[in-house]
C-alpha positions in Angstrom: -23.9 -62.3 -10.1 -24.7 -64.3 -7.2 -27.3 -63.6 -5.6 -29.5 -65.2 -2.6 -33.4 -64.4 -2.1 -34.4 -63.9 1.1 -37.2 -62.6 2.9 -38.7 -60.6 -0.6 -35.1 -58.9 -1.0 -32.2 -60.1 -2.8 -28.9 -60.1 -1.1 -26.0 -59.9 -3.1 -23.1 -62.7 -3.0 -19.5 -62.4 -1.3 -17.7 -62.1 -5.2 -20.7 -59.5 -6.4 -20.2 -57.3 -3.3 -16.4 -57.6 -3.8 -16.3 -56.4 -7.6 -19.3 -53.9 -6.7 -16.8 -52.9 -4.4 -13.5 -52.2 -6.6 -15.3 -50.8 -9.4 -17.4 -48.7 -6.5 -13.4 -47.9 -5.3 -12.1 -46.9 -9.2 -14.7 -44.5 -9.9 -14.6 -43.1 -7.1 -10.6 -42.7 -7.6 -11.5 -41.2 -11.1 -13.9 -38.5 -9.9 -11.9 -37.1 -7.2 -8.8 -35.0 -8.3 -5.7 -35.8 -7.3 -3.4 -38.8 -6.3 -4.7 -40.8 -3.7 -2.2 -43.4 -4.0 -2.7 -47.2 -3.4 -2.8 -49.9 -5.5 -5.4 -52.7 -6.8 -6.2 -53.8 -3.0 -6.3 -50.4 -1.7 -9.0 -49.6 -4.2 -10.7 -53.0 -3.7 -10.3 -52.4 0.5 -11.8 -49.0 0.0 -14.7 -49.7 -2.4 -16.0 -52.3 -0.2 -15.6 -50.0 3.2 -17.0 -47.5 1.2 -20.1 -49.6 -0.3 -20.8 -50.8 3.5 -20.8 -47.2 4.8 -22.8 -45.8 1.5 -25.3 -48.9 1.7 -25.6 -48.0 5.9 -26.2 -44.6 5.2 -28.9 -45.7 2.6 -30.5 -47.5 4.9 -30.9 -44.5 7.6 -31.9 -42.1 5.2 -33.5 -43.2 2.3 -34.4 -46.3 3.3 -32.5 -48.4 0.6 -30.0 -50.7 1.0 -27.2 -52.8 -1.2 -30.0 -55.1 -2.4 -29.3 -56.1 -6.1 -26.4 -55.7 -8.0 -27.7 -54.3 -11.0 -29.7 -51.2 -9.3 -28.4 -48.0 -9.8 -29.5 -47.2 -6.3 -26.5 -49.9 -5.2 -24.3 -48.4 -7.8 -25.0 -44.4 -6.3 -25.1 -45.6 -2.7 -21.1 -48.1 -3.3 -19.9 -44.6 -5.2 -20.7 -42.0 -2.8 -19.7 -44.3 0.3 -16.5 -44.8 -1.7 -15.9 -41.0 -1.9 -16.1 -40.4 1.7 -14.0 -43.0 2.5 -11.4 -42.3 -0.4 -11.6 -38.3 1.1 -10.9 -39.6 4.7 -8.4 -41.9 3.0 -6.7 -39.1 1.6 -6.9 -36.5 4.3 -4.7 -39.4 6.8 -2.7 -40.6 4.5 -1.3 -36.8 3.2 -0.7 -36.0 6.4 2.3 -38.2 6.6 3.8 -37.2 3.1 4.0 -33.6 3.9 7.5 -32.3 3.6 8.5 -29.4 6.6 11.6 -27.6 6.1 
């Protein structure tokens, strides 16, 4: 993918953060149970969110960032941000298809 060297790290490229992101987004669809709805750009909106907020909280807790495409650190972080944004997701968006009688 592309990638840019800078400072001793490599930062990934706009289109490797962008399919990091929807396949971060699909997997994350796939583990939790359930119908979250949304389409392709849904996914691909909340796998990058999701990779941005898992790479952030990398970075204050573990120290590790989205660096390189290929690390499975990258991969955990881009999943587990995409969860917690796909649960948040979920928990606004079934609010406003609940049926009262």
């Amino acid at each position: 993918m592309a990638h840019r060297y800078r400072k001793g790290i490599y930062i990934m490229g706009f289109l490797a953060f962008l399919i990091l992101g929807l396949i971060a987004g699909a997997i994350a669809k796939l583990i939790l149970p359930g119908k979250q709805g949304g389409g392709w750009i849904v996914t691909l909106l909340l796998g990058v969110v999701g990779a941005m907020l898992g790479g952030w909280i990398g970075g204050m807790i573990f120290g590790v960032g989205l660096n390189e495409f290929w690390s499975l650190s990258t991969w955990a972080l881009a999943i587990g941000g995409a969860i917690i944004v796909l649960l948040i997701y979920g928990l606004i968006v079934g609010r406003g298809n609940k049926v009262t009688d």
